[in-house]
C-alpha positions as CSV (number, residue, x, y, z in Angstrom):
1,X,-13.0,-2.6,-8.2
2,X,-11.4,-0.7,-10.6
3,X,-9.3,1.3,-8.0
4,X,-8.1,-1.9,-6.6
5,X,-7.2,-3.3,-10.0
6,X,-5.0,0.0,-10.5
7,X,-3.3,-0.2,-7.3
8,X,-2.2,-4.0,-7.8
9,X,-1.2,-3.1,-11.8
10,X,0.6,0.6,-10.5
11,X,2.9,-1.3,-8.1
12,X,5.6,-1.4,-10.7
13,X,6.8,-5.3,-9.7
14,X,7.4,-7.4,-13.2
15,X,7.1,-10.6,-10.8
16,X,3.8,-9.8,-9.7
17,X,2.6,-8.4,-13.0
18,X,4.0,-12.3,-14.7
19,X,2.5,-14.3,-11.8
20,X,-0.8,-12.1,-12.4
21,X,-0.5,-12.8,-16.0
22,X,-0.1,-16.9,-15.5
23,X,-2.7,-17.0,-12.6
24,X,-5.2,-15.0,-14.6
25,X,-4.7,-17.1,-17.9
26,X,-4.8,-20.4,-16.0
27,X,-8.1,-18.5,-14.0
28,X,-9.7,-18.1,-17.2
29,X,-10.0,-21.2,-18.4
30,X,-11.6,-21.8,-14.9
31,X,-14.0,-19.4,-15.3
32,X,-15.0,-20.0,-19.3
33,X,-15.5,-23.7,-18.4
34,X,-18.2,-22.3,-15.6
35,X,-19.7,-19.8,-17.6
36,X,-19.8,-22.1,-20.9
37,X,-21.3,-25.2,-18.8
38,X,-23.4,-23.6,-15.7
39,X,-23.7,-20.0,-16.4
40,X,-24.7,-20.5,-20.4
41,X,-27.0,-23.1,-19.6
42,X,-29.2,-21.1,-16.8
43,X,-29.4,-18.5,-19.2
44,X,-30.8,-20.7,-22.3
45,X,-33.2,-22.5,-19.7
46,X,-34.4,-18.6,-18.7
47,X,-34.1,-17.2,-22.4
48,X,-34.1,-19.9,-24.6
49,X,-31.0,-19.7,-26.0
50,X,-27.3,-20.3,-24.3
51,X,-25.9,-17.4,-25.8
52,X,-26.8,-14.0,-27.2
53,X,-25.2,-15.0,-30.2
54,X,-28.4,-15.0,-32.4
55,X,-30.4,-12.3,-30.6
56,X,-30.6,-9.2,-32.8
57,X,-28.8,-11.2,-36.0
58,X,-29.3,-10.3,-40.0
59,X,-27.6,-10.7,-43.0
60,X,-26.6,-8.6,-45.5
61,X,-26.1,-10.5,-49.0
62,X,-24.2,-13.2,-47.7
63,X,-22.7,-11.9,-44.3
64,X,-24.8,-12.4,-41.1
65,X,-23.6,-9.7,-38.9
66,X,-24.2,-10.7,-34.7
67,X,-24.3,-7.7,-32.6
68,X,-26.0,-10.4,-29.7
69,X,-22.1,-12.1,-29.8
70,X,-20.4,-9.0,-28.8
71,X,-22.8,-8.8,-26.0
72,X,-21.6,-12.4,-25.1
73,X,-18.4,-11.8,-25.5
74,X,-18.8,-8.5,-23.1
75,X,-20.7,-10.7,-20.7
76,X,-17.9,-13.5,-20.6
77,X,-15.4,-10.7,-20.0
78,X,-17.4,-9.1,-17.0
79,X,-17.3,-12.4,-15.3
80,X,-14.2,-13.7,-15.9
81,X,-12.5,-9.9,-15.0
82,X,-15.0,-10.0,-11.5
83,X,-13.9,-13.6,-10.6
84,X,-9.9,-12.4,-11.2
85,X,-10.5,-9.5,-9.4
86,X,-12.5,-10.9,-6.2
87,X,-10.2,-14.3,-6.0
88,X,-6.8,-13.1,-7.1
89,X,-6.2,-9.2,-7.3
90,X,-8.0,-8.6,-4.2
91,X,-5.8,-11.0,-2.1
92,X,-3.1,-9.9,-3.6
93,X,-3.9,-6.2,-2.3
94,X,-4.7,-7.4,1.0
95,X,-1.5,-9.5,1.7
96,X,0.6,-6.1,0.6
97,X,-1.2,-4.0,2.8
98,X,-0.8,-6.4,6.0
99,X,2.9,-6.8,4.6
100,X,3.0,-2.9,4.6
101,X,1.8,-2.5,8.4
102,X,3.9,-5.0,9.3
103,X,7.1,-3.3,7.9
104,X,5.8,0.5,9.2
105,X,5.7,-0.3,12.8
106,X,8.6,0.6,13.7
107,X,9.9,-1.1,16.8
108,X,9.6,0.3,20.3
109,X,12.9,1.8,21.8
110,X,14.5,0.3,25.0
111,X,13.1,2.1,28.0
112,X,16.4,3.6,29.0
113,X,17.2,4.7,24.9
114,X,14.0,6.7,25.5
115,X,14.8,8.2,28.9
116,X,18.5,9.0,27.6
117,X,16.9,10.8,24.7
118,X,14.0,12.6,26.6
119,X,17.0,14.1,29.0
120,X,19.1,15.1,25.8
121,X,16.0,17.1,24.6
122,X,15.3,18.6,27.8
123,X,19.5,19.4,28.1
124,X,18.9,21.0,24.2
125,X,16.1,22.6,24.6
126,X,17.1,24.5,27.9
127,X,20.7,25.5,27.8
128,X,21.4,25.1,23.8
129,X,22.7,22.3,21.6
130,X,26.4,22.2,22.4
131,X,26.7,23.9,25.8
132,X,26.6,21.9,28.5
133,X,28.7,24.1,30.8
134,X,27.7,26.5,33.6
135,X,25.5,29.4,32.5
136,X,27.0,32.8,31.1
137,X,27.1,35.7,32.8
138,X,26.5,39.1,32.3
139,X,29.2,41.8,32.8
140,X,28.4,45.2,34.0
141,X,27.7,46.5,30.0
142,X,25.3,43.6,29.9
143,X,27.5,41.5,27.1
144,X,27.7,37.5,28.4
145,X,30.7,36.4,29.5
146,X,31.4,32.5,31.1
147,X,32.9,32.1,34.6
148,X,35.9,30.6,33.8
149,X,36.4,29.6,37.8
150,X,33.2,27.5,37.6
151,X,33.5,23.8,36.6
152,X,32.5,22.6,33.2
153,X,30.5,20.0,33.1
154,X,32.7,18.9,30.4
155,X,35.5,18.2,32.8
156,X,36.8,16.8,36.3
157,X,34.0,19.0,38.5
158,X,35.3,18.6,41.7
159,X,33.3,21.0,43.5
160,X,30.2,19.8,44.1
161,X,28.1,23.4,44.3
162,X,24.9,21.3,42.6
Protein backbone atom coordinates (compact mmCIF):
# COMPACT_ATOMS: atom_id res chain seq x y z
CA UNK A 1 0.00 0.00 0.00
CA UNK A 2 2.44 2.13 0.99
CA UNK A 3 4.64 1.44 -2.22
CA UNK A 4 1.68 2.24 -4.30
CA UNK A 5 1.05 5.45 -2.41
CA UNK A 6 4.81 6.47 -3.21
CA UNK A 7 4.73 5.68 -6.74
CA UNK A 8 1.36 7.85 -7.36
CA UNK A 9 2.99 10.88 -4.92
CA UNK A 10 6.81 10.33 -6.79
CA UNK A 11 5.31 10.94 -10.23
CA UNK A 12 6.27 14.59 -9.98
CA UNK A 13 2.71 15.84 -11.92
CA UNK A 14 1.23 19.12 -9.75
CA UNK A 15 -2.12 18.27 -11.70
CA UNK A 16 -2.36 14.90 -10.30
CA UNK A 17 -0.99 15.81 -6.90
CA UNK A 18 -4.11 18.99 -6.91
CA UNK A 19 -6.79 16.61 -8.31
CA UNK A 20 -5.49 14.02 -5.44
CA UNK A 21 -5.59 16.72 -3.02
CA UNK A 22 -9.50 17.84 -3.98
CA UNK A 23 -10.63 14.15 -4.50
CA UNK A 24 -9.17 13.05 -1.20
CA UNK A 25 -10.66 16.12 0.79
CA UNK A 26 -14.07 15.73 -0.85
CA UNK A 27 -13.31 11.56 -0.12
CA UNK A 28 -12.95 12.38 3.43
CA UNK A 29 -15.89 13.71 4.24
CA UNK A 30 -17.31 10.58 2.60
CA UNK A 31 -15.55 8.39 4.63
CA UNK A 32 -15.92 10.42 8.22
CA UNK A 33 -19.73 10.53 7.61
CA UNK A 34 -19.35 6.38 7.33
CA UNK A 35 -17.18 5.88 10.09
CA UNK A 36 -19.04 8.56 12.36
CA UNK A 37 -22.56 7.01 11.51
CA UNK A 38 -21.99 3.12 10.68
CA UNK A 39 -18.56 2.30 11.72
CA UNK A 40 -18.77 4.25 15.33
CA UNK A 41 -22.04 2.82 16.00
CA UNK A 42 -20.95 -1.07 15.45
CA UNK A 43 -18.21 -0.36 17.65
CA UNK A 44 -20.33 1.13 20.71
CA UNK A 45 -23.03 -1.65 20.12
CA UNK A 46 -19.67 -4.28 20.51
CA UNK A 47 -17.81 -2.07 23.16
CA UNK A 48 -20.18 0.07 24.64
CA UNK A 49 -18.98 3.15 23.73
CA UNK A 50 -18.86 4.84 19.98
CA UNK A 51 -15.55 6.05 20.50
CA UNK A 52 -12.29 5.41 22.38
CA UNK A 53 -12.48 8.68 23.52
CA UNK A 54 -13.11 7.87 27.26
CA UNK A 55 -11.19 4.51 27.39
CA UNK A 56 -8.08 4.97 29.47
CA UNK A 57 -9.13 8.78 30.60
CA UNK A 58 -7.91 10.73 34.04
CA UNK A 59 -7.50 14.03 35.20
CA UNK A 60 -4.94 15.74 36.60
CA UNK A 61 -6.26 18.91 38.73
CA UNK A 62 -8.53 20.16 36.28
CA UNK A 63 -7.22 18.72 32.89
CA UNK A 64 -8.65 15.31 31.79
CA UNK A 65 -5.97 13.93 29.55
CA UNK A 66 -7.63 11.17 26.67
CA UNK A 67 -4.97 8.87 25.37
CA UNK A 68 -8.40 6.58 24.03
CA UNK A 69 -8.97 9.91 21.49
CA UNK A 70 -5.63 9.67 19.90
CA UNK A 71 -6.39 6.07 19.33
CA UNK A 72 -9.72 7.31 17.60
CA UNK A 73 -8.21 9.67 15.87
CA UNK A 74 -5.42 6.95 14.60
CA UNK A 75 -8.36 4.75 13.80
CA UNK A 76 -10.34 7.35 11.68
CA UNK A 77 -7.02 8.00 9.80
CA UNK A 78 -6.35 4.28 8.98
CA UNK A 79 -9.68 4.12 7.39
CA UNK A 80 -10.12 7.09 5.66
CA UNK A 81 -6.15 6.64 4.23
CA UNK A 82 -7.26 2.68 3.15
CA UNK A 83 -10.46 3.92 1.50
CA UNK A 84 -8.27 6.83 -0.56
CA UNK A 85 -5.82 4.39 -1.27
CA UNK A 86 -8.07 1.29 -2.49
CA UNK A 87 -10.72 3.82 -4.44
CA UNK A 88 -8.65 6.56 -5.72
CA UNK A 89 -4.73 6.12 -5.64
CA UNK A 90 -4.95 2.58 -6.75
CA UNK A 91 -6.93 3.54 -9.98
CA UNK A 92 -4.97 6.13 -10.45
CA UNK A 93 -1.80 3.66 -10.62
CA UNK A 94 -3.53 1.33 -12.73
CA UNK A 95 -4.83 3.70 -15.50
CA UNK A 96 -0.83 5.06 -15.74
CA UNK A 97 0.41 1.73 -16.10
CA UNK A 98 -2.15 0.59 -18.95
CA UNK A 99 -1.39 4.34 -20.33
CA UNK A 100 2.31 3.29 -20.08
CA UNK A 101 1.99 -0.07 -22.16
CA UNK A 102 0.06 1.53 -24.37
CA UNK A 103 2.61 4.21 -25.27
CA UNK A 104 5.79 1.46 -25.05
CA UNK A 105 4.61 -0.70 -27.79
CA UNK A 106 6.07 0.51 -30.27
CA UNK A 107 4.40 -0.03 -33.62
CA UNK A 108 5.32 -2.90 -35.93
CA UNK A 109 7.36 -1.93 -39.10
CA UNK A 110 5.98 -2.39 -42.78
CA UNK A 111 7.06 -5.84 -43.97
CA UNK A 112 9.19 -4.51 -46.64
CA UNK A 113 10.98 -1.58 -44.06
CA UNK A 114 11.96 -4.81 -42.24
CA UNK A 115 13.25 -6.83 -45.19
CA UNK A 116 15.05 -3.57 -46.58
CA UNK A 117 16.77 -3.41 -43.17
CA UNK A 118 17.49 -7.14 -42.59
CA UNK A 119 19.43 -6.92 -46.18
CA UNK A 120 21.33 -3.64 -45.02
CA UNK A 121 22.53 -5.69 -41.95
CA UNK A 122 23.45 -8.62 -43.85
CA UNK A 123 25.28 -6.10 -46.71
CA UNK A 124 27.08 -4.40 -43.21
CA UNK A 125 27.85 -7.08 -41.58
CA UNK A 126 29.56 -9.01 -44.62
CA UNK A 127 31.44 -6.65 -46.76
CA UNK A 128 31.72 -3.44 -44.21
CA UNK A 129 29.66 -0.36 -43.64
CA UNK A 130 30.43 1.79 -46.60
CA UNK A 131 31.75 -0.57 -49.25
CA UNK A 132 29.50 -1.92 -51.40
CA UNK A 133 31.89 -2.47 -54.33
CA UNK A 134 33.57 -5.57 -55.60
CA UNK A 135 35.86 -7.29 -53.07
CA UNK A 136 39.73 -6.29 -52.73
CA UNK A 137 42.27 -8.03 -53.82
CA UNK A 138 45.52 -9.06 -52.79
CA UNK A 139 48.68 -8.23 -54.66
CA UNK A 140 51.64 -10.50 -54.75
CA UNK A 141 53.17 -8.82 -51.24
CA UNK A 142 49.76 -9.66 -49.76
CA UNK A 143 48.66 -5.67 -49.30
CA UNK A 144 44.70 -5.28 -50.74
CA UNK A 145 44.28 -3.55 -53.55
CA UNK A 146 40.55 -2.99 -55.59
CA UNK A 147 40.19 -4.04 -59.29
CA UNK A 148 39.58 -0.99 -60.75
CA UNK A 149 38.31 -2.94 -64.19
CA UNK A 150 35.51 -4.56 -62.13
CA UNK A 151 32.18 -2.65 -61.84
CA UNK A 152 31.10 -0.87 -58.71
CA UNK A 153 28.06 -1.54 -57.55
CA UNK A 154 27.90 2.06 -57.03
CA UNK A 155 27.70 2.72 -60.73
CA UNK A 156 26.28 1.79 -64.33
CA UNK A 157 27.40 -2.24 -63.99
CA UNK A 158 26.96 -3.25 -67.32
CA UNK A 159 28.58 -6.49 -67.20
CA UNK A 160 26.50 -8.71 -65.68
CA UNK A 161 29.42 -11.34 -64.18
CA UNK A 162 26.76 -12.02 -61.03
Amino acid sequence: MLKGFKEFISRGNALDLAVGVVVGAAFTAVVDSIVKRVLNPLIAGLVGKPNFDDVLAFKIRDAVVQPGAVVTTLVNFLIVSAAIYFFVVLPMNQLAARRKVQAAEPEAPAEDVRVLTEIRDLLAAGRGAGDLGEPDALDASGARHRDESAPSWGGAATDRRY
